[in-house]
C-alpha positions in Angstrom: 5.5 -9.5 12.3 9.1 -8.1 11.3 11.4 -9.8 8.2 14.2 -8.8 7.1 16.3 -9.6 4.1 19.6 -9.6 2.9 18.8 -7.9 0.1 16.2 -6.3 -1.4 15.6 -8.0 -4.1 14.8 -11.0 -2.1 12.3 -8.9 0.0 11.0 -8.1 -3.3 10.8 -11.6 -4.3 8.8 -12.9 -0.9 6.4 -9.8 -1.4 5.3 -11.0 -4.9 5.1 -14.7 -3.6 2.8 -13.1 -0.7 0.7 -11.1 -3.1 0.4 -14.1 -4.7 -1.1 -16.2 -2.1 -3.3 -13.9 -0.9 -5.1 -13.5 -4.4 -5.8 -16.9 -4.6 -6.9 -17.3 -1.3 -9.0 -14.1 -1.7 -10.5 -15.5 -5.2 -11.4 -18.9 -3.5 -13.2 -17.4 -0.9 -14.8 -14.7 -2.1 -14.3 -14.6 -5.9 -12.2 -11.6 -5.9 -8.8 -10.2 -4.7 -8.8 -6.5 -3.9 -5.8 -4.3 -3.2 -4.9 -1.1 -2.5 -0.9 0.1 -3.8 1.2 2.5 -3.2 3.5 4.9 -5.1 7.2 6.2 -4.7 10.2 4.8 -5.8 10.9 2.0 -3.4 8.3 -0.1 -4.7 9.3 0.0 -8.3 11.5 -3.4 -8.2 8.4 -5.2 -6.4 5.7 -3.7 -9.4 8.8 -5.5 -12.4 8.8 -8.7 -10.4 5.1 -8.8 -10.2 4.7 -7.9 -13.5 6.0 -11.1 -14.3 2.8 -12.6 -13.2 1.2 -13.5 -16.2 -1.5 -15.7 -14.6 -4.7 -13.8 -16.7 -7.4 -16.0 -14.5 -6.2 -14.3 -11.6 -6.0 -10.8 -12.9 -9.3 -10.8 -14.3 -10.6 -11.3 -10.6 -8.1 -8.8 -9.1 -9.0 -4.8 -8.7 -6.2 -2.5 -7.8 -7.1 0.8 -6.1 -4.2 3.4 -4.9 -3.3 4.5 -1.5 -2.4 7.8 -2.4 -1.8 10.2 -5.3 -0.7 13.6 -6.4 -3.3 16.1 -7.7 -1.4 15.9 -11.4 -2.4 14.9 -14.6 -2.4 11.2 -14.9 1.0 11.4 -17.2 2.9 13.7 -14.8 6.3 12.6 -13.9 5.2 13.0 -10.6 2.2 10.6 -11.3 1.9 7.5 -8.3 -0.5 6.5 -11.3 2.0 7.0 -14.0 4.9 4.8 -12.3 2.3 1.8 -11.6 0.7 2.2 -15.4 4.3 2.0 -16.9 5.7 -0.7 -15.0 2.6 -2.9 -13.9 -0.7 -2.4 -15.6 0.8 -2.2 -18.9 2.6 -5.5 -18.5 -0.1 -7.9 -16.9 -3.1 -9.3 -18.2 -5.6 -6.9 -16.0 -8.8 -5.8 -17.6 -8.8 -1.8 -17.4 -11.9 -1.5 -15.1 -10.2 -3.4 -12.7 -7.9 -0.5 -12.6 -9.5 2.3 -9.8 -7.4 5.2 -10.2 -7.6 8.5 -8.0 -9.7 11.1 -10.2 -7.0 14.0 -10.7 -8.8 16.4 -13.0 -10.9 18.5 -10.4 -9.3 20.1 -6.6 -8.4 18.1 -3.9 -11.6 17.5 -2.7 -13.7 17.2 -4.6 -11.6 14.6 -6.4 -11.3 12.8 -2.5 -15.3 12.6 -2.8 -15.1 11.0 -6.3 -12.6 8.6 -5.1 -14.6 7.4 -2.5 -17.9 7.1 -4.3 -15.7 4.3 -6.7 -14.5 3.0 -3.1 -18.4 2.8 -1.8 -20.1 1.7 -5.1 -17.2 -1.4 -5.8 -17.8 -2.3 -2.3 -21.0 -1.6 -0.9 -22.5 -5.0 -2.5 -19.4 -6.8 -0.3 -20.1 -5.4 2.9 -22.3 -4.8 5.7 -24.4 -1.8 5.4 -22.5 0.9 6.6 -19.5 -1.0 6.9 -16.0 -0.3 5.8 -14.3 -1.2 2.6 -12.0 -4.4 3.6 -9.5 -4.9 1.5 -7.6 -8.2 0.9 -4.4 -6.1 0.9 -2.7 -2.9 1.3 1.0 -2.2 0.5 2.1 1.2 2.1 5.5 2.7 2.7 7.2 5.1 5.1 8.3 8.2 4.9 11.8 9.7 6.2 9.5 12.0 8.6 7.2 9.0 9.9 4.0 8.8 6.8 2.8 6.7 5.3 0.1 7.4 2.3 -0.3 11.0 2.1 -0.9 10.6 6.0 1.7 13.4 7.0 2.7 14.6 10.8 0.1 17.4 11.8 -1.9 16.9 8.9 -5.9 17.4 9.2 -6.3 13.8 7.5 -4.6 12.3 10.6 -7.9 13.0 12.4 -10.5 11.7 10.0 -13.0 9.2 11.8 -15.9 8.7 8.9 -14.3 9.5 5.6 -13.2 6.9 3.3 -10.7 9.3 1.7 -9.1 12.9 2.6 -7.2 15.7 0.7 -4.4 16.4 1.9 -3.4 20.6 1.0 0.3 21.2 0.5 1.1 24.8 -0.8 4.4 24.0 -1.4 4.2 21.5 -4.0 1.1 19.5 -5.0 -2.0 18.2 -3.0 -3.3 15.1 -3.0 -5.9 12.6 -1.8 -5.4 9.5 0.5 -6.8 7.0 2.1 -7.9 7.5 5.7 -7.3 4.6 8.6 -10.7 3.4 8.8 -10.0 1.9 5.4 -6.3 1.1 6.3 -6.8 -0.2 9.2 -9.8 -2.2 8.2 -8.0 -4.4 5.6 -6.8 -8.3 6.1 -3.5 -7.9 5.0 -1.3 -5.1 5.6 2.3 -4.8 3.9 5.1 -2.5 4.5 8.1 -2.2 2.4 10.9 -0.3 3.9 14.5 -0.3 2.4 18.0 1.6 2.6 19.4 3.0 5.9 17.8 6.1 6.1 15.0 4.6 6.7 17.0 2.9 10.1 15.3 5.9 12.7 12.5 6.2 11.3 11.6 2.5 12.0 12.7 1.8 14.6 10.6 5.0 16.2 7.3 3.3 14.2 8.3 0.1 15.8 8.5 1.4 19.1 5.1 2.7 18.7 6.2 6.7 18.7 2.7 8.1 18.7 3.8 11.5 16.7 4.3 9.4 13.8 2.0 8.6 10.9 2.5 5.3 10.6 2.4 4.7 13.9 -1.6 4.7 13.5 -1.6 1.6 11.1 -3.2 -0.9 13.7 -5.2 -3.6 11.6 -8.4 -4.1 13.2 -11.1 -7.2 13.3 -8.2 -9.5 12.3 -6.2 -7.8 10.1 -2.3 -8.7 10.5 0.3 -6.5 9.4 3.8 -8.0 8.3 6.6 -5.2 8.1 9.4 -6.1 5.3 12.4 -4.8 5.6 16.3 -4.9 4.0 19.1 -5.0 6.8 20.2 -1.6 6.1 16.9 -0.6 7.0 16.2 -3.0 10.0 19.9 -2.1 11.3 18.9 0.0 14.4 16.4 -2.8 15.5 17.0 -4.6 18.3 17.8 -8.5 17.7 14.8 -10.7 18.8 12.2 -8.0 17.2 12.2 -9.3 14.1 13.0 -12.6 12.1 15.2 -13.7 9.1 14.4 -14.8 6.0 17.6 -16.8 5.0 15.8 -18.9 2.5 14.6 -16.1 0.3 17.7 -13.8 1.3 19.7 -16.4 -1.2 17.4 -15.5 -4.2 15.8 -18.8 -3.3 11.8 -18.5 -4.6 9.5 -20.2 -2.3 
């Protein structure tokens, strides 16, 4: 499913009202609400709005893992961890164990190994022996070239069948350590937040279903449904029937 907004702070608005929604349902159910964010700047105004959530019932039962992250120290500017600590963690009620970052003090991967032995021991108990970590929710974004995570065109992780977690090498600037598909694709909810008109190609290729991009692999599985969020300068390249309006919410109306 495709919405777009007027504007993005709307978008923003409907995603925390979705977040919302899904915790509870999540806690009722099964006593928990597990999610898996990611980084960048676009989802900055999303992180301030939610940090307005204040409800500490429901953040004592909610874990956060991330989708991605840089292979920096955890107060790097180029930290995914650093953005999320300063704008959400620090401003909600959420115990600190409930907070699973990506190990960054090791290489690439041995740190993806770590990561996914926090992945396996929080959720063994909660699955079916073998079976894949299912999160409640995972936000993801996309990239100008077509990724999303740290899932990049031609990259080795693109491949990866049985790991929870790759590395992803980039000699140009700084590795890092993502989730694979099987986890992506295995979750119940899937978000993703796209904004501003560069973003216009590049969508409407992962809509189409271009198969050399990333993003194009995110395919939820066993029931999942994915939900695409979008501003209008973004959807603008879409054709008119493949997506819906939210005029309600594109007023600055809450639901």
């Amino acid at each position: 499913m495709i919405l777009v907004f007027d504007e993005k702070s709307a978008l923003e608005e409907y995603l925390v009202g979705k977040w919302m929604e899904t915790a509870r349902g999540a806690v009722s159910e099964r006593g928990l609400f597990a999610a898996a964010l990611s980084g960048g700047r676009t989802p900055a105004g999303f992180f301030r709005r939610l940090a307005l959530v204040k409800d500490a019932t429901l953040w004592r039962d909610t874990h956060i893992f991330m989708v991605d992250e840089r292979i920096v120290p955890h107060d790097d500017k180029d930290s995914n961890w650093a953005m999320m600590k300063a704008v959400l963690f620090e401003n909600v009620p959420i115990p600190r164990g409930n907070i699973h970052p990506v190990p960054t003090d090791c290489r690439s991967g041995t740190c993806a190994v770590r990561y996914e032995n926090d992945l396996k021991a929080f959720f063994r108990p909660r699955t079916a022996e073998g079976g894949t970590p299912v999160f409640d929710l995972v936000h993801l974004g996309l990239g100008g070239d077509g990724h999303t995570a740290s899932l990049f065109p031609g990259a080795a992780a693109l491949k990866e069948k049985r790991r929870l977690t790759a590395a992803v090498p980039d000699e140009k600037r700084h590795d890092r350590v993502t989730l694979t598909y099987p986890v992506l694709n295995s979750a119940r909810n899937i978000v993703f937040l796209v904004t501003g008109e560069d973003k216009a190609g590049i969508l409407e290729r992962v809509i189409g279903g271009d198969p050399s991009l990333p993003a194009s692999g995110i395919n939820p599985q066993k029931g999942g449904r994915l939900l695409i969020l979008a501003d209008r300068a973004a959807a603008s390249r879409l054709k008119t029937g493949a997506y819906a309006l939210n005029p309600a919410l594109s007023r600055g109306e809450r639901e």
